[in-house]
PLY file of the C-alpha trace (Angstrom):
ply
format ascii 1.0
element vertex 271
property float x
property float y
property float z
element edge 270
property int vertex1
property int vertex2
end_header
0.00 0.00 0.00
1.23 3.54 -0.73
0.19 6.87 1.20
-1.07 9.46 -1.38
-2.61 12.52 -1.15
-6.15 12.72 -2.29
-7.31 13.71 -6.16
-10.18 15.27 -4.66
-8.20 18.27 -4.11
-7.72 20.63 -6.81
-4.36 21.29 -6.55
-3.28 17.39 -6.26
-5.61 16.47 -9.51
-3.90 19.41 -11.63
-0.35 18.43 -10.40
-0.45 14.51 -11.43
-2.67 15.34 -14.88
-0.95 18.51 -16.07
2.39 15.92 -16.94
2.40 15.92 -20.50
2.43 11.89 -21.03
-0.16 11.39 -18.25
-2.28 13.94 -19.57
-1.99 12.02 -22.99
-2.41 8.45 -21.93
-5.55 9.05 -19.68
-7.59 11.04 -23.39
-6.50 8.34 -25.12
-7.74 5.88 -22.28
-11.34 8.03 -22.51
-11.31 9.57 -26.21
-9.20 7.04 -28.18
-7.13 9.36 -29.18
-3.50 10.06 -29.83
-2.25 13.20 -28.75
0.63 15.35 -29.81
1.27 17.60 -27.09
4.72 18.44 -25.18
2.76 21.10 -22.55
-0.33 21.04 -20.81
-1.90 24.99 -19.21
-3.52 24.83 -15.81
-5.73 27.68 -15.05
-5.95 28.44 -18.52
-8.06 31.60 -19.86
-8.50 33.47 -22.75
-7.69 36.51 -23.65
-10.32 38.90 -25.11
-12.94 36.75 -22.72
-15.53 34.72 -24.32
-18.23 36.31 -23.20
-18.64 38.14 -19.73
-16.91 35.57 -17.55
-13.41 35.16 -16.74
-12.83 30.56 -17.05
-10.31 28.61 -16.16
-9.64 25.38 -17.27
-7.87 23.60 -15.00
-6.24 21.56 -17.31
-5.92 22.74 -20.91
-3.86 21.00 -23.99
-4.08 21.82 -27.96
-2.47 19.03 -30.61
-1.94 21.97 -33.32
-0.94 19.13 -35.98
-3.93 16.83 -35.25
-6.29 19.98 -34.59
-7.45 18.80 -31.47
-8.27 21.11 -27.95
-8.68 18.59 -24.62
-9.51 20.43 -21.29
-9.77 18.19 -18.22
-12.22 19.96 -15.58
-11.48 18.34 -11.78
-15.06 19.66 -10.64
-16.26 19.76 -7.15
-19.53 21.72 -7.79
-23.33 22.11 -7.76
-23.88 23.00 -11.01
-20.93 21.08 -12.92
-22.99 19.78 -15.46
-24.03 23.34 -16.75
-20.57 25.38 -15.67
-18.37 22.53 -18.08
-20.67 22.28 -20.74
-20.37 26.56 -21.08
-16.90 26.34 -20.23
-16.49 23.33 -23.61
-18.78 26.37 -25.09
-16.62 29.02 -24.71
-13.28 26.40 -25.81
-15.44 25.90 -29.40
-16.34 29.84 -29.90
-12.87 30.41 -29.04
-11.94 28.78 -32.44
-13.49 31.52 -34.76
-10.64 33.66 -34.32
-8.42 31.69 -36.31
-11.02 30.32 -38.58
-12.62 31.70 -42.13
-16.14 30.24 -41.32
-18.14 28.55 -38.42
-16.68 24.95 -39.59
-12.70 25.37 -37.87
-10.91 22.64 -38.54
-10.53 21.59 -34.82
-12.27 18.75 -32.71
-12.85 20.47 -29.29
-13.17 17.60 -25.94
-13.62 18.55 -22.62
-13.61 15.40 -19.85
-14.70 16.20 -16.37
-13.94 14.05 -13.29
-17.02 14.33 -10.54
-14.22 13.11 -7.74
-17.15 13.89 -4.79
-19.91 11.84 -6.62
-23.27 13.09 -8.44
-27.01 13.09 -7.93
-27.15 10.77 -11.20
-25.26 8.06 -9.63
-23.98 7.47 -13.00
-20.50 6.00 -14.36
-19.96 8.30 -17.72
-22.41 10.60 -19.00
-21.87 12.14 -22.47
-23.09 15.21 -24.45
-22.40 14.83 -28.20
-22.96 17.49 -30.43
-23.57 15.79 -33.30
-26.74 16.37 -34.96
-29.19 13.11 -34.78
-31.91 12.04 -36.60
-35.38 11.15 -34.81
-33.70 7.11 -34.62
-30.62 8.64 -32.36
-28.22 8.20 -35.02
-25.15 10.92 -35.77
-24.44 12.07 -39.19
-21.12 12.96 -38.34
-20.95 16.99 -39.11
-19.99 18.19 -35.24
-17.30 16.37 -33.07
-17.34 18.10 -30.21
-17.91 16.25 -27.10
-18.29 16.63 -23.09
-17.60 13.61 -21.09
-18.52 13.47 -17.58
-16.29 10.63 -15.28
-17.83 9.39 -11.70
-15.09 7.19 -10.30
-17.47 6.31 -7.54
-19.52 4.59 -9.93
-17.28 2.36 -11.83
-18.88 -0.95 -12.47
-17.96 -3.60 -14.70
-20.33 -2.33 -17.56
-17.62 0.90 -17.90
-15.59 0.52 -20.43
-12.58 -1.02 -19.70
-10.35 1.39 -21.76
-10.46 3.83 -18.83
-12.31 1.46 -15.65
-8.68 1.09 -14.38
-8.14 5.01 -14.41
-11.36 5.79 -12.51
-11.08 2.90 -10.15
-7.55 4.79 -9.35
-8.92 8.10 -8.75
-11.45 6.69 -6.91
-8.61 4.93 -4.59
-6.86 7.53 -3.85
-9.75 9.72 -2.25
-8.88 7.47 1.38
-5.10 9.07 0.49
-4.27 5.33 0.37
-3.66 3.00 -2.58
-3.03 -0.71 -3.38
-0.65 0.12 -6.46
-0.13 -2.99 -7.02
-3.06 -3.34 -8.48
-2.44 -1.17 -11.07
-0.65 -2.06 -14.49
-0.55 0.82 -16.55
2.42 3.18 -16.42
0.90 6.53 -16.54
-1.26 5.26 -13.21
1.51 4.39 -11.46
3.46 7.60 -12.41
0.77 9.52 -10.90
1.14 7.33 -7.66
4.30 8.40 -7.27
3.83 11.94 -7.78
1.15 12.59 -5.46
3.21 10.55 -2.59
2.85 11.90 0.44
6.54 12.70 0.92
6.22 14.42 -3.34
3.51 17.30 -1.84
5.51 20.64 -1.37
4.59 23.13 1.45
2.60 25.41 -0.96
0.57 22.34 -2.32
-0.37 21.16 1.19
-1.48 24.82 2.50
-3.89 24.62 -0.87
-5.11 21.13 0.04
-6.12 22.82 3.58
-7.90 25.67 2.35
-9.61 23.51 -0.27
-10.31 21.27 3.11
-11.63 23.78 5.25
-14.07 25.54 2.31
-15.06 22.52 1.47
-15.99 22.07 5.17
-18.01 25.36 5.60
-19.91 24.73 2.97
-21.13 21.70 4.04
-22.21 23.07 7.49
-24.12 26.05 6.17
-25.95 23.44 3.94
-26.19 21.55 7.21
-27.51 24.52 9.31
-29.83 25.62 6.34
-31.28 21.61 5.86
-31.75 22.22 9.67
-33.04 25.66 10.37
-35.69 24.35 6.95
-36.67 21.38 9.02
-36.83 22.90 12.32
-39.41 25.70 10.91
-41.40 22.65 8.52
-41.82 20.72 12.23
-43.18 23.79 13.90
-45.22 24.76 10.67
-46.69 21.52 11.08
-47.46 21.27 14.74
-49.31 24.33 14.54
-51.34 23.17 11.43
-52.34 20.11 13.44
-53.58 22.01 16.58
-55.74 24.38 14.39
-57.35 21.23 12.69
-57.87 19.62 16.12
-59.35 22.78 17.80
-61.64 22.92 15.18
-62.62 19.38 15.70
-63.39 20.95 19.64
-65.44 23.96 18.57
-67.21 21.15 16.39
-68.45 19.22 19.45
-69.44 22.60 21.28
-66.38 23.26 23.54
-66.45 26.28 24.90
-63.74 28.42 22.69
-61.71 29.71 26.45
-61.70 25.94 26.88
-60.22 24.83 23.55
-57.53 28.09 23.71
-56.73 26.94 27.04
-56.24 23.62 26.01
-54.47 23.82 22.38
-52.59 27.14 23.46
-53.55 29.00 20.60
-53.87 32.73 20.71
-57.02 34.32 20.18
-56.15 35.06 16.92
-54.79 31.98 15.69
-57.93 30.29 16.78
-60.27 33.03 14.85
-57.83 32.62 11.48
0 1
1 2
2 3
3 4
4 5
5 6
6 7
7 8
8 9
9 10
10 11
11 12
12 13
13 14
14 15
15 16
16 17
17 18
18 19
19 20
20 21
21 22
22 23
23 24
24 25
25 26
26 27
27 28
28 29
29 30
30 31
31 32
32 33
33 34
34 35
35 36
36 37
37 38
38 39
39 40
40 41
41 42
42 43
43 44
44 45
45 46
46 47
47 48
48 49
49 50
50 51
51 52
52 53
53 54
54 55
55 56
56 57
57 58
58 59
59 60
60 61
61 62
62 63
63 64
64 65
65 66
66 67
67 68
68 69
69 70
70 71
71 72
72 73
73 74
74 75
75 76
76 77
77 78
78 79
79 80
80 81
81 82
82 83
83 84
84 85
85 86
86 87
87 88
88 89
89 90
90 91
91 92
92 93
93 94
94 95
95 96
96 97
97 98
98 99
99 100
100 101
101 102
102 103
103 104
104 105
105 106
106 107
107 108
108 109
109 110
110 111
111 112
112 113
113 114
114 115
115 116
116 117
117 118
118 119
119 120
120 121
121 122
122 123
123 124
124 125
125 126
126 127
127 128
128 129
129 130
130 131
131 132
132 133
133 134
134 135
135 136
136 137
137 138
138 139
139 140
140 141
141 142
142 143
143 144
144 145
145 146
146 147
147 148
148 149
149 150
150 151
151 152
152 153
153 154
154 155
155 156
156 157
157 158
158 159
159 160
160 161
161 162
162 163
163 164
164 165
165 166
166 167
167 168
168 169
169 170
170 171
171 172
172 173
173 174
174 175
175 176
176 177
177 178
178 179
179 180
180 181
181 182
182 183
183 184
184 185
185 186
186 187
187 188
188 189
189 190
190 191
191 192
192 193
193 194
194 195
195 196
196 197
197 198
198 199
199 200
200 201
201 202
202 203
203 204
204 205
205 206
206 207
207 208
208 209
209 210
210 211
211 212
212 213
213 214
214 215
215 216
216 217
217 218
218 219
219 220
220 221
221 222
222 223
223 224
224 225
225 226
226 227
227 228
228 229
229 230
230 231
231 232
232 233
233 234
234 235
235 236
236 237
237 238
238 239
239 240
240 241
241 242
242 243
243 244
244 245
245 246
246 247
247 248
248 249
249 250
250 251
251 252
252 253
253 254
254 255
255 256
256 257
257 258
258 259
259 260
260 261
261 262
262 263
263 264
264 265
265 266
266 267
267 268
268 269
269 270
């Protein structure tokens, strides 16, 4: 077993995938595809912004011979499925720059890795924009694609091309791995770059703050989910003593009797 730190964190995930052959092995494991890259951005943005938001890709790679863009998104969010999918958006608008019509001759991919799980509970979820006929089949005019990865998901119906890379990132979220288990290179070189012993000062003080926002948001959802509950118990409570001091005045109690006895107010019992 090996001590790792986590791929959950931001700053972990960007420091094992933003190596050049890693980043290359893992699209082909997903995309089948070979890519020509010797550099990979993190926090990448453009500049004039698409748009009125400043993005960052966390992990951002063009193949200028092949004419391919990947960005990997490491996404920890509520609303990941809409953010990426504006975010792969922006990558393909991005393109007209350099291009003579609205057809550049570029395949644009973005992959995002839900490390903390997702309300689908699903494996891989994919958004092709190809244009489909009323049977679901593609007639092959628009290549770009999102790809959403849930490690903690993995069954054996994923695709084996890329099971053994999820099933890793999944492992490492317990900052513990059986690496033994693992056979391909690129898997085992991120292993040994996100050893324990590997993370720097600067990368552990991120993995903390990461830690401790990740924490306080969690306990104001927590407080909120309460606070909501606490109010629907006493909304309810009251709603049942109004229906049963109706029942009362409905048998002819007198209505001192019934305030006396349910603890309404006055008013409460008139309303």
């Amino acid at each position: 077993m090996k001590k790792v730190a986590s791929l959950r964190y931001g700053v972990i995930f960007k420091k094992a995938f933003s190596q050049p052959d890693v980043f290359t092995a893992f699209v082909k494991a997903v995309l089948g595809i070979d890519l020509e890259i010797d550099h990979v951005e993190t926090e990448k943005s453009f500049n004039p912004l698409i748009g009125k938001v400043d993005l960052r890709f966390d992990l951002f790679a063009e193949d200028v011979k092949n004419r391919i863009i990947v960005d990997i998104q490491h996404a920890r969010y509520e609303d990941h499925y809409d953010r990426f999918f504006h975010y792969h958006c922006a990558a393909v608008l991005d393109l007209i720059d350099s291009s003579k019509c609205y057809r550049p001759d570029v395949r644009v991919f973005t992959i995002v890795v839900l490390t903390s799980g997702d309300r689908h509970k699903k494996d891989v979820l994919t958004i092709d924009c190809d244009p489909k006929d009323l049977d679901g089949n593609g007639v092959g005019e628009i290549a770009h694609k999102v790809i959403y990865l849930c490690p903690k998901y993995a069954n054996d119906k994923t695709p084996e091309a890329y099971r053994e890379w999820m099933d890793a990132i999944q492992d490492t979220l317990d900052e513990e791995v059986d690496d033994l288990s693992y056979h391909h290179a690129a898997i085992q070189k991120i292993f040994t770059t996100i050893e324990k012993d590997s993370i720097s000062p600067k990368e552990r003080a991120d993995m903390i703050e990461e830690y401790n926002r990740a924490e306080l948001a969690r306990k104001e959802a927590m407080e909120s989910w309460q606070e909501g509950l606490q109010k629907g118990l006493e909304q309810g409570k009251i709603e049942a003593t109004k229906v049963i001091a109706k029942g009362m005045l409905e048998k002819g109690l007198d209505v001192k009797i019934i305030l006396e006895l349910t603890g309404l107010t006055l008013a409460e019992f008139e309303k």
